[in-house]
N, C-alpha and C positions, 0 to 999 in steps of 0.2 A: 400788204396793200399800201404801205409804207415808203416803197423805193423808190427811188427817182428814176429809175426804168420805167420806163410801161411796158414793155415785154417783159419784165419780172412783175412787175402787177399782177399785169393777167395770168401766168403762170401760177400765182399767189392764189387768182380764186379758181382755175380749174384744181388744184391740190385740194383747197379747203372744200370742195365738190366731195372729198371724198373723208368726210367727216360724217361720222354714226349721228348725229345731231342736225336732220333735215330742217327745223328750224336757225338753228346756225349756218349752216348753208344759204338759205334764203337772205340771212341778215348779211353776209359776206357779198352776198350778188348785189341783194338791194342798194347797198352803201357804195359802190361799184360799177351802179348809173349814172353817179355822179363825176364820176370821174372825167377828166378833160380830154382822155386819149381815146380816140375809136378804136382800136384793139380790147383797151380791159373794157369800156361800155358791152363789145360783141363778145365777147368772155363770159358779163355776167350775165348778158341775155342768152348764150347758148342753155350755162347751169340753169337760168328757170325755165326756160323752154324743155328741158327736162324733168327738172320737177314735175311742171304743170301736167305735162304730158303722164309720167309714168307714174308721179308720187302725186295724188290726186290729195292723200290728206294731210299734206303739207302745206302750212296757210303761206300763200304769197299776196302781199300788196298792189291788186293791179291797177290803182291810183299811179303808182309808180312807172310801171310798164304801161300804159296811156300817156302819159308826159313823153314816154318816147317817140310815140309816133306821129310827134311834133317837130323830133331833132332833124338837125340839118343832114344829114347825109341818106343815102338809100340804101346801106347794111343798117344803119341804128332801124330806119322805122321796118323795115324787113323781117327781124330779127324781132322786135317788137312786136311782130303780129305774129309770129311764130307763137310765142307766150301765150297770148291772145288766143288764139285755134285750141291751144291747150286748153284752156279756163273753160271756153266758152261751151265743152259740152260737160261742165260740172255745176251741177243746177245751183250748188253755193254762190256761182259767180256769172251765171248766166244773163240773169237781170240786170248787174250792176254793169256789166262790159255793153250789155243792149243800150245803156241810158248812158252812160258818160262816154265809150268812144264811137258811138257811129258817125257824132259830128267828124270826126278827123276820118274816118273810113270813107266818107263820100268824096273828100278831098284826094282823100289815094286812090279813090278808081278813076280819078280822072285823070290819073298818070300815066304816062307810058312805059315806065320802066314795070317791067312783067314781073317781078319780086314785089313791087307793091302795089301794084293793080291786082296782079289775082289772089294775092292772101288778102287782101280787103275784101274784094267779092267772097273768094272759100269762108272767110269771116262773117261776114254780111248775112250770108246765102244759112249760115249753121245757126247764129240768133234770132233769125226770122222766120228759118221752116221756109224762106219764098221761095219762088223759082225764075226770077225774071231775069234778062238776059244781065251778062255781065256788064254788056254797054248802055241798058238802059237805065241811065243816070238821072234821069224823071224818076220813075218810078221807083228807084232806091230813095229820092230825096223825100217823096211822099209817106213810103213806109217811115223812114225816120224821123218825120215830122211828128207822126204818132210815139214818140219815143222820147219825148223831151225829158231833159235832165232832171231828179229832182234830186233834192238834198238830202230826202229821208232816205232813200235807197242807198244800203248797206252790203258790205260784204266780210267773210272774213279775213279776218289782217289788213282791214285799211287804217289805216290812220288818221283818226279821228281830227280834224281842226277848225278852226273857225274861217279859214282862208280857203274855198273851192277852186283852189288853183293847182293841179295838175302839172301845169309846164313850168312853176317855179322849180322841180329839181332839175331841169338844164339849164336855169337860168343863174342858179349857184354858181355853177365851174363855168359857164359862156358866158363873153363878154358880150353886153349889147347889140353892140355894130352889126355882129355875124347872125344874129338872128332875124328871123323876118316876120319884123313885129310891124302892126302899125299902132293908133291912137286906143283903135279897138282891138284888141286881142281875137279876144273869142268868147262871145255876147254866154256869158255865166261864168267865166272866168276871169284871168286878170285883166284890166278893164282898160288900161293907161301903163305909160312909162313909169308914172310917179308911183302907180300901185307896185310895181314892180320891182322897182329900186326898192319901196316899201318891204315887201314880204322878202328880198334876199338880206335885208338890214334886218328878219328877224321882228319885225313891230307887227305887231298886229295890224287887221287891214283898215283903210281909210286914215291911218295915222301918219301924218307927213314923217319921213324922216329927214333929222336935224343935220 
């Protein structure tokens, strides 16, 4: 994960895919969302979107897989709710995927692009049990209101921090500019620029960095 290819990256973590250690796998993909190239990002979402799917008692991070479907392009957050579908009918992580991404799920059904409009709905539609149409975006916003965030909801293999910010791991390898932030983020997450810069300098949160 090492080379300055990115088509040897990603080649690095479909290989490591085939590692007897389904927790090392996971760690190989997770560490691999970070990455700046959109090839190895779709690499290590293919490997957990396999996991999630086939290898159910493999614990994955979907703290991690949630930050994606924040990224800039329409394979990362695609691929990202692919993950998602997986998790979300394993009661370990059903809860926690209902309360942390449905905010970013109401914002993909209102997309056009059909990769992520309908896995948001197929998504939606499987942590809710509802049945309401895919275009009625009222009525998704209403179920999800009953759904708000909280902090004590847990899953397992998340990673534990004092920072509820989800989209700080693209904001590691992305620089500012390209992402589309405004002053508010996203009302329970990172709050401001300055929180921002804050938590990729590593300081804990509300700590200006120097």
């Amino acid at each position: 994960l090492a080379e300055a290819d990115p088509k040897k990256r990603a080649a690095a973590v479909y290989v490591l895919s085939y590692l007897t250690d389904g927790s090392a796998v996971v760690a190989a993909a997770q560490q691999a969302l970070r990455d700046p190239a959109e090839e190895v990002r779709a690499a290590a979402l293919q490997v957990l979107s396999d996991v999630a799917t086939y290898h159910k008692t493999v614990l994955i991070d979907p703290s991690r897989v949630i930050a994606a479907l924040d990224y800039p392009t329409v394979s990362d957050r695609a691929k990202a709710l692919s993950v998602l579908v997986g998790l979300a009918d394993n009661p370990n992580y059903k809860h926690y995927v209902a309360t942390r991404a449905t905010p970013y799920l109401l914002g993909l059904l209102k997309l056009k692009q059909p990769s992520n409009h309908d896995l948001a709905f197929t998504l939606l539609a499987t942590i809710s049990q509802e049945n309401y149409d895919r275009h009625d975006v009222d009525s998704w916003q209403k179920w999800v209101q009953t759904k708000s965030s909280s902090s004590s909801v847990t899953a397992p293999g998340v990673m534990t921090s004092s920072c509820p910010a989800p989209l700080a791991w693209v904001l590691a390898v992305m620089p500012l500019p390209k992402l589309r932030l405004q002053e508010q983020v996203h009302k329970g997450h990172l709050q401001s620029v300055r929180d921002i810069r804050t938590h990729r300098a590593g300081l804990p949160c509300g700590r200006p960095a120097s």
